[in-house]
C-alpha positions in Angstrom: 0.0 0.0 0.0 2.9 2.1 -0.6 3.2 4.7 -1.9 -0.8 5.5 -2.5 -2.1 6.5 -5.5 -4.5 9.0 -6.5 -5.8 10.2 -9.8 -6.6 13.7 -10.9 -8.7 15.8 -11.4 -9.2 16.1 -7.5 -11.2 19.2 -8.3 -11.8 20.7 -4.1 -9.9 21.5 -1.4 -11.3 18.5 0.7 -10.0 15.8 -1.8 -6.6 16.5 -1.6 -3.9 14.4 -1.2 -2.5 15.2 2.3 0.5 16.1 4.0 1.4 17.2 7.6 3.4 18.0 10.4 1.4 19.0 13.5 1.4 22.9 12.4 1.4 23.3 8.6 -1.4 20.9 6.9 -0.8 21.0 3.0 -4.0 19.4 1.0 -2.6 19.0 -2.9 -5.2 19.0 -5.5 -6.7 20.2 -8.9 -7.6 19.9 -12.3 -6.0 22.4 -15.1 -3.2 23.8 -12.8 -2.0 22.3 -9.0 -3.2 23.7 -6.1 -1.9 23.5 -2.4 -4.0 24.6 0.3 -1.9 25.5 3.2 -3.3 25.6 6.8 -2.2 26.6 10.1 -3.0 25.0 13.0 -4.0 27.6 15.9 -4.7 30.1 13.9 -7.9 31.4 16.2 -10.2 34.5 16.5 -11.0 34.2 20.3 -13.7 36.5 20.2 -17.0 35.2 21.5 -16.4 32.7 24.0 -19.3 31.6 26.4 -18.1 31.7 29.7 -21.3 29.8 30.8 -20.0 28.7 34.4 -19.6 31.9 35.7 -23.6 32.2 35.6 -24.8 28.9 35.2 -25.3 26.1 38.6 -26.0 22.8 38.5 -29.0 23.4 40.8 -30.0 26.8 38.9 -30.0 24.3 35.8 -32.0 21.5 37.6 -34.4 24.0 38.7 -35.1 25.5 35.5 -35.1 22.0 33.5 -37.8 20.4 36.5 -39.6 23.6 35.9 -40.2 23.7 32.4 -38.4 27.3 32.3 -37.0 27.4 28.7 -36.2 31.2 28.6 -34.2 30.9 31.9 -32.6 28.4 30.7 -31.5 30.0 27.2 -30.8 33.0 29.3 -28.4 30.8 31.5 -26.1 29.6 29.0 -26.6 32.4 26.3 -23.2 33.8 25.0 -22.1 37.3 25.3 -24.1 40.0 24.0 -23.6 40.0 20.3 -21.6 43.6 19.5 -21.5 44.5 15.7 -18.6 43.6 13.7 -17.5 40.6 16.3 -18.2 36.7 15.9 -20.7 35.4 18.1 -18.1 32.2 18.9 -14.5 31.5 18.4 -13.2 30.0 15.6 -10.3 28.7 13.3 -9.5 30.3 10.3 -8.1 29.0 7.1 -4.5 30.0 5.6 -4.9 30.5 1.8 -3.1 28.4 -1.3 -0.5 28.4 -3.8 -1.6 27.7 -7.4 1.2 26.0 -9.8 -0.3 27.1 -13.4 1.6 25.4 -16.5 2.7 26.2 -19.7 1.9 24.4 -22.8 -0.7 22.5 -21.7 0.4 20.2 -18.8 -1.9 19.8 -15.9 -1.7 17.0 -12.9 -3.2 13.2 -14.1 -2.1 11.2 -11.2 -0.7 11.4 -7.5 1.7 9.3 -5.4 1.9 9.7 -1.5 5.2 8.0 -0.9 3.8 7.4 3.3 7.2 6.0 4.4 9.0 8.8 3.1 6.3 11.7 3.5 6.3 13.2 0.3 4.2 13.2 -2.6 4.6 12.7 -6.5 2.3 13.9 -9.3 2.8 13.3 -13.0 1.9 16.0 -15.4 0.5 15.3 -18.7 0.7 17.8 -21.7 -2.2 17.5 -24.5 1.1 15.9 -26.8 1.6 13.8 -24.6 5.1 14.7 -23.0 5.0 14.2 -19.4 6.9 15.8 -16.4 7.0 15.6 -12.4 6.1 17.5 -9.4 7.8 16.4 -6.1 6.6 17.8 -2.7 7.6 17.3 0.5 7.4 18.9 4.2 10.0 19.6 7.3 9.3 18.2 10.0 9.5 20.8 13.3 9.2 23.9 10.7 6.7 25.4 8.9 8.0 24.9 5.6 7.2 23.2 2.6 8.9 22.8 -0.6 7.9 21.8 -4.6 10.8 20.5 -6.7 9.9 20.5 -11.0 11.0 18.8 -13.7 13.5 21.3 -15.0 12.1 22.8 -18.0 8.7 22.6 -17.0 7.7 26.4 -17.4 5.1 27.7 -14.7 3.9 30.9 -13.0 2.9 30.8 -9.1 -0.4 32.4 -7.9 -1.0 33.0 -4.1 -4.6 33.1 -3.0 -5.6 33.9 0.9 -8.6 33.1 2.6 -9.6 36.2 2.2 -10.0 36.4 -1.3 -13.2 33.1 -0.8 -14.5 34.7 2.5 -13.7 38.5 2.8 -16.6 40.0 2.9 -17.7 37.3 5.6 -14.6 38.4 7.1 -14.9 42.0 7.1 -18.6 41.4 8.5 -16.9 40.6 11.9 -13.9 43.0 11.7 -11.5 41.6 9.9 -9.2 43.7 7.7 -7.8 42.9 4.1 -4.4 41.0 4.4 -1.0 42.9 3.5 0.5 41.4 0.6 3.7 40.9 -1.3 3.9 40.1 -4.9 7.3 39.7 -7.3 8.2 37.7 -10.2 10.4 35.3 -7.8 8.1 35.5 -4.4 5.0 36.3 -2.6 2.8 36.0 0.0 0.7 37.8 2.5 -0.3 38.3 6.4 -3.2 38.0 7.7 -3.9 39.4 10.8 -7.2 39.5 13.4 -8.6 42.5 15.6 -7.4 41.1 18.7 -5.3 37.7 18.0 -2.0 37.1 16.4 -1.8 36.9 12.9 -0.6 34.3 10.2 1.7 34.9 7.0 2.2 32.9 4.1 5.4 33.0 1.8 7.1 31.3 -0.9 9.8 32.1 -3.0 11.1 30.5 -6.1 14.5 29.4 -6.8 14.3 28.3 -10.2 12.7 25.2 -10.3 11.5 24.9 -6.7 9.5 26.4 -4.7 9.8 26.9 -0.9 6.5 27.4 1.4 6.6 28.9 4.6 4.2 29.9 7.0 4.3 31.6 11.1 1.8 32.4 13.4 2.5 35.2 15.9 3.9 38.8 16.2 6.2 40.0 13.4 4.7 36.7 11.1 5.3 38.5 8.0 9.2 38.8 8.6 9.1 35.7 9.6 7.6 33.5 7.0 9.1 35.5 4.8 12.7 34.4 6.0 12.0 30.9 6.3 11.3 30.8 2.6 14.3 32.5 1.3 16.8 31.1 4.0 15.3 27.3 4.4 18.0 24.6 3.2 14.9 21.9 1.4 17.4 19.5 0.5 19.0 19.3 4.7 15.1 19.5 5.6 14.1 16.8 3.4 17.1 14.3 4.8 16.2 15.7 8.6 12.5 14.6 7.5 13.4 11.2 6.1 15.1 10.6 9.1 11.9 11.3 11.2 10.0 9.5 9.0 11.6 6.1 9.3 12.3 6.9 12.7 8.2 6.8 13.1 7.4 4.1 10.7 10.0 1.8 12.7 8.1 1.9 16.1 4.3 1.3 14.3 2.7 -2.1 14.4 3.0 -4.1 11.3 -0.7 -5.1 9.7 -0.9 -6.8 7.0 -4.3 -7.7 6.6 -6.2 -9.9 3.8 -8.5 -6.8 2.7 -6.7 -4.8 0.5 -9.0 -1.8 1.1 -8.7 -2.0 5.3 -5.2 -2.2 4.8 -5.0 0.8 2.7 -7.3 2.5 5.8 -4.6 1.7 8.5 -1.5 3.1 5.9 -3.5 6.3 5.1 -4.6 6.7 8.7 -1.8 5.7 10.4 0.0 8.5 7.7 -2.0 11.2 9.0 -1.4 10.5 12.8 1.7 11.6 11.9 0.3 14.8 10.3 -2.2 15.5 12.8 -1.0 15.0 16.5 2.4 15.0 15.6 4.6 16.7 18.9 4.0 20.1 18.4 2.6 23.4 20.1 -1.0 22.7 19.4 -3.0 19.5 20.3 -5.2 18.4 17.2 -8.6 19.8 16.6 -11.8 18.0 14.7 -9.6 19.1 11.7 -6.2 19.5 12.8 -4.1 21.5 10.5 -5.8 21.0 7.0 -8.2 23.8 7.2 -9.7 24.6 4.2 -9.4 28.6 2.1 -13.1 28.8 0.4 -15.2 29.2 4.2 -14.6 29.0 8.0 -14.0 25.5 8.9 -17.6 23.9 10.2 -17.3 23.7 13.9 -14.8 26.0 14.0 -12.4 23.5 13.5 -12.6 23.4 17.7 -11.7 21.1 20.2 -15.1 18.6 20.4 -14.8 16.5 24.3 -17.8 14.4 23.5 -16.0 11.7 21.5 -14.5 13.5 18.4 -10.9 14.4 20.7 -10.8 10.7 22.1 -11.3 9.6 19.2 -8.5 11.3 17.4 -6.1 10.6 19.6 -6.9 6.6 20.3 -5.0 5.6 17.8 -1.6 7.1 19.7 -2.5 4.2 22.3 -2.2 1.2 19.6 0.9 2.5 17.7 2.8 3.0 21.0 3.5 6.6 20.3 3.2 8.1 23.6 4.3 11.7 22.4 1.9 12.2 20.3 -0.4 12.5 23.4 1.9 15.7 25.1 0.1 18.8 23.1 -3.0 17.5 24.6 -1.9 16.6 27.9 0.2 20.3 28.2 -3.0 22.0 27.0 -5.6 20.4 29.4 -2.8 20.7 32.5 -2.8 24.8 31.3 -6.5 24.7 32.2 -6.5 23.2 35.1 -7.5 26.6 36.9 -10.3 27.3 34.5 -11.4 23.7 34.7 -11.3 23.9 39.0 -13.2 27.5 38.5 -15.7 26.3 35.9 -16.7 23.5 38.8 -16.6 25.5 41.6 -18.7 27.3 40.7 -21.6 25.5 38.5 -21.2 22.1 41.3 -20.3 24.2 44.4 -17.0 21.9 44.9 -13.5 22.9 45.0 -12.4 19.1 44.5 -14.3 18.6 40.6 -13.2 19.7 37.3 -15.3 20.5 34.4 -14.7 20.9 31.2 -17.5 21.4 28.2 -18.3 19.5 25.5 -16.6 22.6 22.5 -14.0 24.9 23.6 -11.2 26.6 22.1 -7.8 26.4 22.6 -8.2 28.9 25.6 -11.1 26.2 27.3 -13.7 28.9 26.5 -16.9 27.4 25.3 -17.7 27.5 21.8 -21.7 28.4 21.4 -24.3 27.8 23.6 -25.4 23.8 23.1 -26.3 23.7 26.9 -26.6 19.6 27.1 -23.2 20.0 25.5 -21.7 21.9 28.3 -23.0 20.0 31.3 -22.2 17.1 29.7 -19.4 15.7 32.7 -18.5 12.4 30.4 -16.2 14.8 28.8 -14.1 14.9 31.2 -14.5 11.5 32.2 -13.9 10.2 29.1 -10.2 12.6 29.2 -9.7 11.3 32.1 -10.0 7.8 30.7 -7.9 8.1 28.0 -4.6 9.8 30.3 -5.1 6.6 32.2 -5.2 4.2 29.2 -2.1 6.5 28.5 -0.5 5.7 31.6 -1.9 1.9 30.8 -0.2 1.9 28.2 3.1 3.2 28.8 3.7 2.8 32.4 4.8 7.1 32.5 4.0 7.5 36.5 4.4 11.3 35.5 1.6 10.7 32.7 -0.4 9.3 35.7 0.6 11.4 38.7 0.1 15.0 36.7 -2.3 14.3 33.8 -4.6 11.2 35.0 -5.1 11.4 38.6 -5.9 15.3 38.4 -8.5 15.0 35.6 -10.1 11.2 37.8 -10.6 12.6 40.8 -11.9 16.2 39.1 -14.5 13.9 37.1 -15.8 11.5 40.3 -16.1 15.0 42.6 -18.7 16.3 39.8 -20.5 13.0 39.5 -20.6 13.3 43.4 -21.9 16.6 43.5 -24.8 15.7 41.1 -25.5 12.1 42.6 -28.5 11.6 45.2 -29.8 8.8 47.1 -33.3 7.5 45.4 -35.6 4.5 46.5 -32.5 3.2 48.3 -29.6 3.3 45.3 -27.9 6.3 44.0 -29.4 8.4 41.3 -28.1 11.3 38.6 -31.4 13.2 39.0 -30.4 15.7 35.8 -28.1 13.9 32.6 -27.9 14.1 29.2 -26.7 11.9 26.7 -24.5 13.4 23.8 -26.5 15.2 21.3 -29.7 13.3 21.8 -32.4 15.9 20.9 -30.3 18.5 20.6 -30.4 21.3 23.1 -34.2 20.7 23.2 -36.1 21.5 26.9 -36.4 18.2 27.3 -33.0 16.3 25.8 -32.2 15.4 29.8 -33.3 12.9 32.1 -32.4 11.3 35.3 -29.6 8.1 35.0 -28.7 8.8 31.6 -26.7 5.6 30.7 -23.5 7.3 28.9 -23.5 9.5 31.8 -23.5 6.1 34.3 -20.9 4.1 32.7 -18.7 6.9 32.7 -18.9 7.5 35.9 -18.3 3.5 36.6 -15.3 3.8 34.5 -14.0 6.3 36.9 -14.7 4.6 40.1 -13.4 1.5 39.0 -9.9 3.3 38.0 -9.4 5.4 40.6 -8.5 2.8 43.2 -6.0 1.0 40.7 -4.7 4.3 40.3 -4.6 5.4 43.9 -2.4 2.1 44.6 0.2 2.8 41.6 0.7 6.4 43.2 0.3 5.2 47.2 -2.8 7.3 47.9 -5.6 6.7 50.0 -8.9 4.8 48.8 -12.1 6.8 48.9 -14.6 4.9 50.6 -17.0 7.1 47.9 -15.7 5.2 45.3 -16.8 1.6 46.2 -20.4 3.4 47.6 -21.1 4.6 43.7 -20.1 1.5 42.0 -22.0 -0.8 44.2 -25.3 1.8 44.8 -25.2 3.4 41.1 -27.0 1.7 38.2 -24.8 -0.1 35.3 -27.2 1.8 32.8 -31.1 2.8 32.4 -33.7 0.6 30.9 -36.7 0.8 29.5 -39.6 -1.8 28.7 -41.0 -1.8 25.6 -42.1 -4.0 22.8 -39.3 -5.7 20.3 -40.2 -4.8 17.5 -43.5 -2.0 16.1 -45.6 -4.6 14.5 -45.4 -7.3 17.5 -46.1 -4.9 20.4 -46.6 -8.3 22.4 -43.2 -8.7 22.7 -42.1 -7.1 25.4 -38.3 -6.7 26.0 -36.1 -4.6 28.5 -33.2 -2.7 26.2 -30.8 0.0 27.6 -32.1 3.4 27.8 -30.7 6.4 26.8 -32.2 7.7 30.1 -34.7 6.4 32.2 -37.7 6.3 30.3 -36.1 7.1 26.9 -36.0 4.0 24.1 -33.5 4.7 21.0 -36.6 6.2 19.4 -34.9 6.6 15.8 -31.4 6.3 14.2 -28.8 8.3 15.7 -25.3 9.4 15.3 -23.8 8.6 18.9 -24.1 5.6 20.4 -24.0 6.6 23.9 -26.7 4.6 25.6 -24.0 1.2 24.2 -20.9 3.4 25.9 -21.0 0.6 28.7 -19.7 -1.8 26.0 -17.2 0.6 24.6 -15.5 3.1 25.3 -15.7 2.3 28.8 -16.2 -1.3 28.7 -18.5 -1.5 32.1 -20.4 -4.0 31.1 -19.1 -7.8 30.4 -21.5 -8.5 27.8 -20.9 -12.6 28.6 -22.1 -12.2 32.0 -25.4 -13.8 32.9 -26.8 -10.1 34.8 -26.3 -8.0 31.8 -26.2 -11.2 28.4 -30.1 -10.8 27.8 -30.6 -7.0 28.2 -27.3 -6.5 25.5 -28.9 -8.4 23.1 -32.0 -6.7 23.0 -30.4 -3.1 23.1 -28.2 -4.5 20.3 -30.8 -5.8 18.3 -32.6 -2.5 18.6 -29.4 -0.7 17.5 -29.2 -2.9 14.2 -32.6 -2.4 13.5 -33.3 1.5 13.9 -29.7 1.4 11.6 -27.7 4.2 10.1 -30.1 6.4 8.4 -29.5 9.0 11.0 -25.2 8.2 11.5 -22.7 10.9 10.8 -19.2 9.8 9.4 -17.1 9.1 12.9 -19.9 7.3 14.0 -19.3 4.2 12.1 -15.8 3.6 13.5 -17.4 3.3 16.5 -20.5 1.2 15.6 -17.8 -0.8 14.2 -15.7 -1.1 17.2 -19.1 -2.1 19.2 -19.7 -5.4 16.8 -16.0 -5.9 17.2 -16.3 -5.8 21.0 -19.2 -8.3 21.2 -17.9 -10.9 18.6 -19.3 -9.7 15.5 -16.3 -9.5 13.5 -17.9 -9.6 10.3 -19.9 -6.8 11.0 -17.3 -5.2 12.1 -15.9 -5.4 8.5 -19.0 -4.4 6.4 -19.1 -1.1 8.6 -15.7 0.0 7.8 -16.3 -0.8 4.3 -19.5 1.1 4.1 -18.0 3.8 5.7 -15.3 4.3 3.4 -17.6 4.2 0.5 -20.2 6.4 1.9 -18.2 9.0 4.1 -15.1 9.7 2.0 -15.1 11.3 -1.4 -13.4 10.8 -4.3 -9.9 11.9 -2.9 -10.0 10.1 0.5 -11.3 13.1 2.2 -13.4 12.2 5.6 -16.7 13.8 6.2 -18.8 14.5 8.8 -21.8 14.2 6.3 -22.7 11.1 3.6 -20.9 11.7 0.1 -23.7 11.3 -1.4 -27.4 10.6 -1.0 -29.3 7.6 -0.3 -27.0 5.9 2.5 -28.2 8.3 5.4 -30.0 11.1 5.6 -26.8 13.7 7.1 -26.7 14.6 3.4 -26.8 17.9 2.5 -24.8 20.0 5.4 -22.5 20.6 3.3 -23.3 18.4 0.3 -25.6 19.5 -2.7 -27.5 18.3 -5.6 -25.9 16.7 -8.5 -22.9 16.3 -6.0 -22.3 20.2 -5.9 -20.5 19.9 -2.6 -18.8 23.2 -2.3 -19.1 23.1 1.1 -18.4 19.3 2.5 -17.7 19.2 6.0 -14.1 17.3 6.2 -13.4 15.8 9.6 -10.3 13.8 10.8 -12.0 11.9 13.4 -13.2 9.2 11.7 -9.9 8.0 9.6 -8.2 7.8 13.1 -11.1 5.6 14.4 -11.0 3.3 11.9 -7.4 2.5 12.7 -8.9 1.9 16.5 -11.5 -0.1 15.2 -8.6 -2.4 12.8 -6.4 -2.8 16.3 -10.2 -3.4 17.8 -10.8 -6.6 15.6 -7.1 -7.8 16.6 -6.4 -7.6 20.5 -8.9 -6.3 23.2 -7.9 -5.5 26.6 -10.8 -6.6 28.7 -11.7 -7.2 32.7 -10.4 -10.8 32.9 -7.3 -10.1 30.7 -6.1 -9.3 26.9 -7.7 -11.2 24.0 -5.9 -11.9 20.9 -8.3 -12.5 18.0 -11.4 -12.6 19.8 -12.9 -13.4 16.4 -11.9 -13.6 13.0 -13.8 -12.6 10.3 -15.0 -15.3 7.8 -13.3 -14.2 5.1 -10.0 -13.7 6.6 -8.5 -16.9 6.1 -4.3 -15.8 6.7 -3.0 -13.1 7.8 -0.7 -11.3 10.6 0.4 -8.4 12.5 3.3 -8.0 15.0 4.1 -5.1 17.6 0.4 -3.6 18.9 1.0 -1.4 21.9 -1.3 -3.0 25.1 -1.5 -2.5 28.6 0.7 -2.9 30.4 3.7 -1.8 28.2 3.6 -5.0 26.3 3.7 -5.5 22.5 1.8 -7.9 20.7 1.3 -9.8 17.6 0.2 -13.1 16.1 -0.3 -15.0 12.6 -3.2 -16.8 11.6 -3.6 -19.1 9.2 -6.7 -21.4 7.9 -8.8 -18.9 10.0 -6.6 -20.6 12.5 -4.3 -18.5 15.1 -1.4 -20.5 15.1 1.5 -17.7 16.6 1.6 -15.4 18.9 4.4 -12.8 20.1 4.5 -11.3 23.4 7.4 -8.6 23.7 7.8 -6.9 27.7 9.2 -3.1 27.6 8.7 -2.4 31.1 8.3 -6.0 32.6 5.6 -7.0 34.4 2.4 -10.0 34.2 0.5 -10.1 31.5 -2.9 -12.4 31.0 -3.3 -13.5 27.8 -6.3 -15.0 26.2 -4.6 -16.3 23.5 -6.8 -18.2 20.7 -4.4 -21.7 20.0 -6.3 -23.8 21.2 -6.5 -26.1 24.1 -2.7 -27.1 23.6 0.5 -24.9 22.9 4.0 -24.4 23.5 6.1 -21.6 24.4 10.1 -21.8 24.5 9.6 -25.4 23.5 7.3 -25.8 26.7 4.1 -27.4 26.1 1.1 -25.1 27.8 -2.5 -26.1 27.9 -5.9 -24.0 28.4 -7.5 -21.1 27.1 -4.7 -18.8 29.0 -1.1 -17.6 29.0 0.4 -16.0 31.8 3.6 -15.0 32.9 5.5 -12.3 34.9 7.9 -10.9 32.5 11.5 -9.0 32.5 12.2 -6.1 30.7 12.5 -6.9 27.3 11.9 -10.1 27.3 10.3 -11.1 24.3 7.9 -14.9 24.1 6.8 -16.9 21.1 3.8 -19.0 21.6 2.4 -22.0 19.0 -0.4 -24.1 18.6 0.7 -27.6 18.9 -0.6 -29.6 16.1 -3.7 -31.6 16.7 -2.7 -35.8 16.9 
C-alpha cells in the first residue's frame, strides 16, 4: 500500500492528497493547474467565548429543567451579547493556497503519496503527450514546505488567501484585508485579526522549486518570509526522512487480507503523523488541514464528546506516547479554568469540568447547553490519560495528567448524585446530542453518563495504589449503589407490540426512538467497557439493546460514527460486522480523494446529506473531519487484540473471510507488544514482547494445547511475569 495513489482531477480542497506535520497541513489537489491549500494550526479568533459557568449552577440548571423554564434556561447559557462587527463564537481560520499554473498544456493526471518517506509525487500530462514531475515534500519541526519541478517545466505561481473566498464574511466581523507581497520570484501575504496574532504565508522560487513557509504570531510576516528565502529543502528533506523512518519503525505491522482495510490503517496511520504529531498545538476536529473557500464547520474546535478521544486513540495502539503531550500540556494549562468552571456551576472545590466545545483557551464554543454539562467529557479525558499511563507505564503521565482529571470527574458525578428509592441516582443527565439542546433532551440516570462514571470509580483505586494514595470509601459506595445503565420496557419490535423486552435506555424512560449518530446509551460496552457482555446479569438486556441498535440502523449516523459502531460489533464478537461497517464507511463517508466527512458523500446511505453536500454532488461546502480516519485505525487494532476485565484477548474473532494473515508489535496495557499470525482462519503464533516487565494475561486463541520456548502449555490462557525486554513466542501444537 505504498506509496498511495491517487488520480486527478481532484477538483476541491477537501479531496486533496495530504500532508502534515502537527502545524502546517498541505492538502494538494486540482484539475487544469495544481493547487496547495496550506493551513495553520491555531490560527484562532478568540472572540466570543461563552463563559457559561460563571452564571450557570448545577442546581440553577436542575431548577429551571424540573420547571419547564426554557427562557431561563437559554438566558443561562446564552453567549455574550452580540456587539457588531465581532463573531458570536471562536473560531479557526483558514491560511490560503498556492496555485502551480503550466505552460503548454500540462496539468496534474495522477498522485503518489510516498507514506514511508512523507512526500508526494504527481505526474503532469501535456495535451502531446510529453510528461513531467512534481515532487513535494514537508520539514518536520518547521513550517515549511517545498515543490521540486521537472526542469524545463515552465510555470507561473499564484498565491490566493482566505480572504479572497471569504472576505466579505470576514470584514462582516472585523477583519481587515491582508498585506501582501507580490514579485516575479516571491509572494505571500499576512493576515492578521482585531485582537489575535496573525498568520503569514510565503514562498519564493529558486528556479525550479518552490519553498513554502508559514508563522503564526507577532512579526509573522518577517518571519515566513525568512523561512522561505533562508530554508536549506534539500537538509530538511534528509532531517524529515530521518523522522520518518524513525516513526514508521516503532508502528505495528498489519498486513491484513483486505486490500482496502489495509490501505485504511496506511492512510490513517499516515495522517497521525500529520495531525498529532509533537508540536505546540493539540489536534482539533480538523487539525491542521483547514480549508481557504469558508470558515471551517465547527470552528475546527476542540469537540470532548468523543471527536478528541477519538482522534487521539490511535496514539495508544501505535505506541506513540508523544503524540499524546500537546494535549496533555494543554488540558494541565486549564486546570484553573477547569477547577473554576466546577466550583462554581457544582459548588466543589475538588471537581473539574470541562465542556463538550471549547477553544484552545477552554472557553466554550456556542451555547449547546446539554453539550456543556455534559461531565463524560471529562470523564472520558480522564480515561484516555489513564489508558495512556496503561499503556506506557509514564508514573508522571499518571501522577500529573490522569489522577488530576479522575478525581476532578468523580467530585462532579458526586456533587450531582442523590440517594433514590435506596440506590444512588443522577437526578439531571444528558446523553450526547440526543435531541439536541431541546427542553427536554435530559433525564435522570442517563446511561453514557452512568458508565462513565463506573469507569471512573473502577480506576481510581488502581490508580490510587500505583501512586500510594488513600482509597475513597466514595468510590466503592457509587459502584455498588449506582445503576450499570437505564432501561426501559417496551415492545421488540412496532408490528409485534406483544413482545415485550427490556433494552438500555438512553435515560430512564427514553428508548432509542430513531437512528442516531452517537451511540452513547451502548458506551458501557465501549469506550468504557463496564459491562461484560458474557455475564449472565447483563447477556439478555445487551442483546436486545443490540438488536434494537441494528434495527433503527444508520439512516441517522454521521461519518465518525461508524468507526465506533464498528468497534461495538467488534467488541461483542461480530467480526464480520465489524468489517461491512468500515467498508460502508469508506464508501459512503469519503469522497473521491480520501477526504473524511462528517456528512454522507452522497445521497441515499443516510440522511446527514446535505450539510454541506448539494444536488448533483455540488459539494462546495463538505464538511471534512479527521475523526473518523483515526477511528477506523482503532477499530482495525479493535478486531485484533482487546484489553478486557479478565485479561487481553488476541483475535477474539476472525472474520469469515480472513483466512491468513498477521500483525506484529500492537501497543497493550501494560507496556507489552503484541502480535500473532493466523492461518486457515486458525491463530497459530503469537508474540509477546515486555518493555517495562511486568504480568501479563493472555487470552490467546491456539487452542486447548500450545507451547512456548519449546514448553508445552495447555488451556484457554497464557500467563507470565515478565522482564524487561523479554520477548515470548507461543504456537499451537498440532492436533494428533
Amino acid at each position: 500500500m505504498n506509496p498511495i495513489h491517487w488520480q486527478f482531477p481532484l477538483p476541491r480542497t477537501h479531496t486533496g492528497i495530504l500532508l502534515g506535520n502537527g502545524l502546517q497541513g498541505l492538502m494538494v489537489w486540482g484539475e487544469n493547474a495544481l493547487h496547495l491549500t496550506v493551513g495553520r494550526a491555531g490560527f484562532w479568533d478568540h472572540r466570543g467565548g461563552n463563559a457559561f459557568a460563571s452564571r450557570a449552577t448545577y442546581s440553577e440548571v436542575r431548577r429551571l429543567l424540573e420547571a419547564g423554564d426554557e427562557p431561563g434556561l437559554r438566558a443561562l447559557f446564552a453567549g455574550p451579547p452580540a456587539r457588531p462587527g465581532e463573531p458570536t463564537r471562536p473560531h479557526q481560520v483558514g491560511g490560503g493556497r498556492i496555485e502551480l499554473h503550466f505552460a503548454d498544456g500540462f496539468r496534474p493526471v495522477s498522485g503518489r503519496l510516498h507514506t514511508r518517506e512523507g512526500r508526494i509525487e504527481i505526474a503532469l500530462r501535456a495535451p502531446d503527450g510529453r510528461e513531467a514531475g512534481v515532487r513535494i515534500g514537508q520539514a518536520r519541526g518547521e513550517e515549511v514546505a517545498w515543490i521540486d519541478l521537472d526542469e524545463g517545466v515552465r510555470f507561473s505561481v499564484r498565491t490566493v488567501a482566505s480572504w479572497d473566498c471569504i472576505g466579505e464574511q470576514l470584514a462582516k466581523v472585523g477583519v481587515q484585508p491582508p498585506e501582501r507581497w507580490e514579485a516575479a520570484d516571491a509572494g505571500g501575504f499576512e493576515q492578521r485579526l482585531p485582537e489575535d496574532a496573525p498568520l503569514a504565508l510565503a514562498w519564493v522560487r529558486r528556479g525550479s522549486r518552490v519553498v513554502v513557509a508559514t508563522a503564526l504570531g507577532a512579526g509573522a510576516a518577517e518571519r515566513a518570509r525568512g523561512l522561505a528565502d533562508s530554508s536549506d529543502a534539500d537538509a530538511l528533506a534528509a532531517a524529515a526522512g530521518v523522522w520518518w523512518e524513525g516513526y514508521w519503525r516503532g508502528i505495528p505491522e498489519l498486513e491484513l487480507p483486505d486490500p482496502e482495510l489495509q490501505l485504511l490503517w496506511e492512510y490513517g496511520v499516515f495522517k497521525q503523523a500529520g495531525l498529532t504529531a509533537p508540536c505546540e498545538v493539540a489536534a482539533t476536529l480538523q487539525g491542521p488541514w483547514m480549508e481557504e473557500y469558508q470558515l471551517p464547520p465547527w470552528s475546527n474546535d476542540y469537540h470532548f464528546n468523543i471527536n478528541i478521544e477519538m482522534i487521539y486513540w490511535p496514539a495508544l495502539g501505535t505506541g506513540r506516547w508523544g503524540h499524546f503531550e500537546p494535549l496533555w500540556r494543554m488540558i494541565r494549562g486549564w486546570m484553573p479554568e477547569l477547577r473554576a468552571n466546577a466550583a462554581h456551576f457544582f459548588g466543589s472545590d475538588e471537581a473539574l469540568m470541562l465542556p463538550h466545545a471549547v477553544d484552545d483557551r477552554c472557553h466554550a464554543v456556542g451555547t449547546f447547553w446539554t453539550g456543556m454539562i455534559d461531565h463524560a467529557c471529562t470523564a472520558w479525558m480522564a480515561q484516555m490519560a489513564w489508558l495512556h499511563y496503561r499503556h506506557s507505564l509514564d508514573e508522571a503521565v499518571l501522577r500529573d495528567v490522569a489522577w488530576p482529571l479522575l478525581r476532578g470527574a468523580f467530585a462532579g458525578y458526586w456533587a450531582m448524585i442523590e440517594e433514590r428509592d435506596g440506590r444512588l441516582s443522577l437526578p439531571v443527565s444528558v446523553s450526547p446530542e440526543f435531541k439536541g439542546a431541546r427542553m427536554d433532551a435530559w433525564g435522570r440516570d442517563a446511561s453514557f453518563q452512568l458508565a462513565a462514571c463506573h469507569a471512573v470509580v473502577r480506576i481510581l483505586p488502581e490508580a490510587a495504589a500505583a501512586l500510594g494514595e488513600p482509597v475513597d470509601p466514595r468510590w466503592e459506595r457509587v459502584r455498588a449503589g449506582l445503576p450499570p445503565y437505564s432501561t426501559v420496557g417496551v415492545s421488540q419490535q412496532r408490528e409485534y407490540p406483544e413482545r415485550q423486552v427490556d433494552r438500555v435506555a438512553l435515560w430512564e424512560g427514553m428508548d432509542l426512538i430513531e437512528s442516531h449518530r452517537h451511540h452513547s446509551h451502548l458506551g458501557g460496552i465501549f469506550p468504557f467497557c463496564t459491562i461484560d457482555v458474557r455475564d449472565p446479569d447483563h447477556r439478555r438486556i445487551v442483546q436486545e439493546s443490540l438488536y434494537h441498535w441494528v434495527r433503527t440502523g444508520p439512516g441517522a449516523w454521521s461519518g465518525w460514527c461508524v468507526p465506533w459502531a464498528a468497534i461495538l460489533c467488534a467488541r461483542v464478537g461480530w467480526a464480520d460486522g465489524a468489517v461491512a461497517w468500515l467498508k460502508w464507511w469508506n464508501q459512503v463517508f469519503t469522497n473521491e480523494g480520501r477526504g473524511t466527512l462528517h456528512d454522507a458523500d452522497f445521497g441515499g446511505a443516510t440522511t446527514l446529506f446535505g450539510t454541506g453536500a448539494g444536488e448533483a454532488h455540488q459539494r462546495t461546502g463538505e464538511i471534512m473531519q479527521v475523526d473518523a480516519g483515526m477511528g477506523v485505525v482503532t477499530a482495525l487494532i479493535e478486531l485484533l487484540v482487546q484489553q478486557r476485565a479478565d485479561g487481553l484477548y488476541v483475535m477474539p474473532a476472525v472474520p469469515d473471510r480472513w483466512r491468513d494473515f498477521r500483525f506484529r508489535g500492537i501497543y497493550v496495557q501494560g507496556a507489552f507488544r503484541v502480535g500473532a499470525t493466523v492461518a486457515g482462519r486458525r491463530t497459530v503464533e503469537v508474540e509477546v514482547e515486555s518493555l517495562r516487565g511486568g504480568r501479563i494475561r493472555l487470552h490467546h486463541g491456539l487452542g486447548p494445547r500450545w507451547e512456548v520456548e519449546g514448553e508445552p502449555g495447555e488451556g484457554e490462557w497464557f500467563e507470565r511475569e515478565f522482564a524487561p525486554g523479554e520477548r515470548v513466542v507461543l504456537r499451537a501444537m498440532r492436533e494428533r
